[in-house]
N, C-alpha and C positions, 0 to 999 in steps of 0.2 A: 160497436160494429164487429162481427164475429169475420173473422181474418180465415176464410176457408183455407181447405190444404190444396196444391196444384195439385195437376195432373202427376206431376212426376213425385211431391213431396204422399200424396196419396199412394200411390202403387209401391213408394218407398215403406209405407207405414203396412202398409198390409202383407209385402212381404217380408217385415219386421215380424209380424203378428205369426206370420204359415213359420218360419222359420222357429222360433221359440218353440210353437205347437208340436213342429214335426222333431227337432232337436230333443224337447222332452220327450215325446212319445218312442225314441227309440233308444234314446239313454236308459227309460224307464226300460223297456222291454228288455234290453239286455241285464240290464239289471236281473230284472225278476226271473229273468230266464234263469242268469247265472250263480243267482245268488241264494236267490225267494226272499230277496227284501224290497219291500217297494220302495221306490223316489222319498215319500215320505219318512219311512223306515231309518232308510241313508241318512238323511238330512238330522233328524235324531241324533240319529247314531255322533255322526259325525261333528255335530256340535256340544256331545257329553264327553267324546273323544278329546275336544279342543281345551277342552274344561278344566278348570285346578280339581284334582280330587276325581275327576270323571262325574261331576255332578254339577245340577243346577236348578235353580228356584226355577218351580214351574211359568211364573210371570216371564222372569228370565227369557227362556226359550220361550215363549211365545214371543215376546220381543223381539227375540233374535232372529225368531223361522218367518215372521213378519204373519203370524197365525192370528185368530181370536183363540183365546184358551180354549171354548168348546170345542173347537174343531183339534185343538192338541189334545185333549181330554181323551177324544175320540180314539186319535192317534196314542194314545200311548196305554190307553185299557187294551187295544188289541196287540199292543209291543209285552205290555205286560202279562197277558198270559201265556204270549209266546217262550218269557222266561229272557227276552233281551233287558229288559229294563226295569228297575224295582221305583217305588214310590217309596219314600218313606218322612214323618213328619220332624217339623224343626221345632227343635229343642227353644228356640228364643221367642217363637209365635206360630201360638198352636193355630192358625189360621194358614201358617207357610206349608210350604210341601216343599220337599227336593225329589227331582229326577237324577235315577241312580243310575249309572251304567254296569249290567251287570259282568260276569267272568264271560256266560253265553254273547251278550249282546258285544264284547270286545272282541270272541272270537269271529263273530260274523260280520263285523265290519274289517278285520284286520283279513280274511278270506273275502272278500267281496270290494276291495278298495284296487287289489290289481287289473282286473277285468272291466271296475269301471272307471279305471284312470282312461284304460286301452280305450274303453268304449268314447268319452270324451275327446279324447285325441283322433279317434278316425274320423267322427262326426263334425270335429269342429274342424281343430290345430293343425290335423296335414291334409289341409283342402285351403287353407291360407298360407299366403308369402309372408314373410319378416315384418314387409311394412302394410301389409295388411293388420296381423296382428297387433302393431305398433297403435294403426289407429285405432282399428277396434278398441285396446285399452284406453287410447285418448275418449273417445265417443260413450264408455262406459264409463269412465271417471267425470265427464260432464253433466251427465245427463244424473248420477246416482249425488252428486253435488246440487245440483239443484233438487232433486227430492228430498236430500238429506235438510236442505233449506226449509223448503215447504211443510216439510213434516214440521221442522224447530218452533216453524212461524204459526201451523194451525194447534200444536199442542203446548205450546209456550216455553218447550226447552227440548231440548236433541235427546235427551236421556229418558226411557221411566221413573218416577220420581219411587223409592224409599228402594231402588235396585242394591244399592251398595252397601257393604258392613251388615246389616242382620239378613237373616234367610229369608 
């Protein structure tokens, strides 16, 4: 028997849905305004920044950006001729690839991380109270817990399998 949404948990879920939509589309835009790096660009960027070495097996990041590879593929041929990010192959299997972060791609994230902190923080964090924010983290850490489940449960373990130790 499918358990509809109320009235209230419906109008809740949709403007869940406007909220994300409109939060990105003006994080992005400030972004690209401020920087010329798109959301996706960032998100790159900033998870080769997080990186040991400022690199990562392409599987990797796609795991991480929660991508299909094609669409990272996509993503990073047009990073890469912009001179942000280099490909290059692994030495222990020639099937791996690493995402390089390049000298360019550090400067435009290290130029482009002040303006979108600001941009974040006007859009979200000084438009909430303390205990706003308090739940909001509770509400995000529930909800990314049970996905984190789901995922474990439809793919038979929380990790990609052969992630660790070779490229």
């Amino acid at each position: 028997m499918t358990r509809w949404l109320s009235e209230r948990e419906q109008r809740l879920w949709r403007d869940f849905l406007r909220m994300h939509t409109d939060l990105w589309a003006v994080v992005g835009r400030d972004l690209q305004a401020g920087s010329g790096l798109s959301p996706g660009d960032f998100e790159v960027l900033v998870h080769l920044t997080d990186s040991a070495e400022h690199r990562l097996r392409v599987t990797e990041l796609a795991h991480a950006m929660r991508w299909e590879r094609s669409r990272l593929s996509h993503q990073l041929a047009r990073m890469e001729k912009r001179g942000l990010i280099a490909r290059r192959n692994c030495p222990e299997d020639a099937r791996g690839a690493f995402v390089v972060l390049t000298p360019e791609g550090l400067a435009a994230i290290e130029s482009a991380a002040p303006s979108h902190v600001e941009s974040v923080r006007r859009v979200l964090f000084d438009v909430l109270t303390p205990r706003q924010l308090e739940s909001l983290a509770d509400v995000c850490s529930s909800v990314l817990a049970r996905l984190d489940q789901s995922a474990s449960v439809d793919s038979g373990s929380s990790t990609v399998p052969g992630m660790k130790g070779s490229c």
